[in-house]
N, C-alpha and C positions, 0 to 999 in steps of 0.2 A: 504494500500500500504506500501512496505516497503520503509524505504528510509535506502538506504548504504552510511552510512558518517564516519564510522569507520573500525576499522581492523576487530573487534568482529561482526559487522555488517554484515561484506563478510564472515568472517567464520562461519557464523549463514545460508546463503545464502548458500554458495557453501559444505559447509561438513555437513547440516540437514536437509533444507528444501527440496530443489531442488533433491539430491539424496533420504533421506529418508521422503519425507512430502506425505502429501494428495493429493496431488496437481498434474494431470497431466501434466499438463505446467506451466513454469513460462516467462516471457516477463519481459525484462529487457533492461531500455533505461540507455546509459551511456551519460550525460552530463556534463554541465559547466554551472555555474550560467553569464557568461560571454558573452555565445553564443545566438548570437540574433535568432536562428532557437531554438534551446532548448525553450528560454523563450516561442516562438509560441507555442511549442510543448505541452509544462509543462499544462494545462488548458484540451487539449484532453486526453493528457496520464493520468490524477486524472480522467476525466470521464469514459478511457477504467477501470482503475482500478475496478470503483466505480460497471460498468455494469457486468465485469468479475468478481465479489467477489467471487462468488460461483463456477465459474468454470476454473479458472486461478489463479496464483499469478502472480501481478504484483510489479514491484520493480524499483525503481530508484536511479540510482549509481550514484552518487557528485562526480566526476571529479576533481574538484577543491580540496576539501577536502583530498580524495584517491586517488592520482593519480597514482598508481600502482595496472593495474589491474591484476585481476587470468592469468595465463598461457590458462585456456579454453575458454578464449573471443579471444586470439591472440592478433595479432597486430592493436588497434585500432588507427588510424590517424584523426579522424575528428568527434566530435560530431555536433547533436545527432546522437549514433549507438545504433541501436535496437538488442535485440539478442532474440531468442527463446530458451529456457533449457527444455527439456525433457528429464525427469528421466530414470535412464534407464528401471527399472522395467515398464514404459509407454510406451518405445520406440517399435518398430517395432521385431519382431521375430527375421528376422533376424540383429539386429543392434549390433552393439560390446559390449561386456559387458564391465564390471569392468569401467572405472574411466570417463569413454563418458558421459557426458552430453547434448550428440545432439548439439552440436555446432561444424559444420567442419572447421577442421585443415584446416593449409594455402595449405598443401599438397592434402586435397580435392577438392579444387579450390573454 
C-alpha cells in the first residue's frame, strides 16, 4: 500500500502511477489520524490492500500530514473519503482523455 505523507509522495501518485503505472485502478482513502471513522477504517483498508495486490493499487492519503489535496479529488469536506482513479488508458472508450483520472468534477454531480 502506498501511504501519501509527502508532496513527493502525491506526485509519485498523481503524475506516474495512477496515469502511467500497471495498474488498472487505484483506491485511495483520504484520512486523519484524528478521525475516529478513519481509525475503524484503517484495519479493512491494509486488508483490501493486502487482497487487491495484484489487481489494484491501493493508497492512503494522511490528511493530517498533506493537507492540501490535488485539484482531481475536488473539494473534500469530511474524512474518511474514498476515491476510485482510473487511468485513463483503462478508462472507458468513450471517457475524456488527456489529464481525467476518472474522478468526476463537482460539475459532474
Amino acid at each position: 500500500m502506498l501511504h501519501i505523507a509527502t508532496e513527493q509522495a502525491a506526485a509519485r501518485l498523481f503524475q506516474a502511477e495512477v496515469p502511467d503505472g500497471p495498474r488498472p485502478l487505484w483506491l485511495l482513502n483520504v484520512c486523519r489520524t484524528s478521525c475516529g471513522f478513519c481509525q475503524r477504517l484503517a484495519p479493512t483498508w491494509e486488508l483490501l490492500a493486502e487482497r487487491l495486490a495484484r489487481l489494484a493499487g491501493v493508497a492512503y492519503w494522511d490528511a493530517d500530514s498533506l493537507p492540501e489535496l490535488p485539484p482531481e479529488l475536488g473539494d473534500v469536506r469530511a474524512t474518511p473519503a474514498v476515491f476510485a482513479l482510473v487511468p485513463p488508458a483503462a478508462a472507458a472508450p468513450n471517457a475524456a482523455a488527456g489529464g481525467d483520472l476518472g474522478v468526476p468534477s463537482s460539475a459532474d454531480g
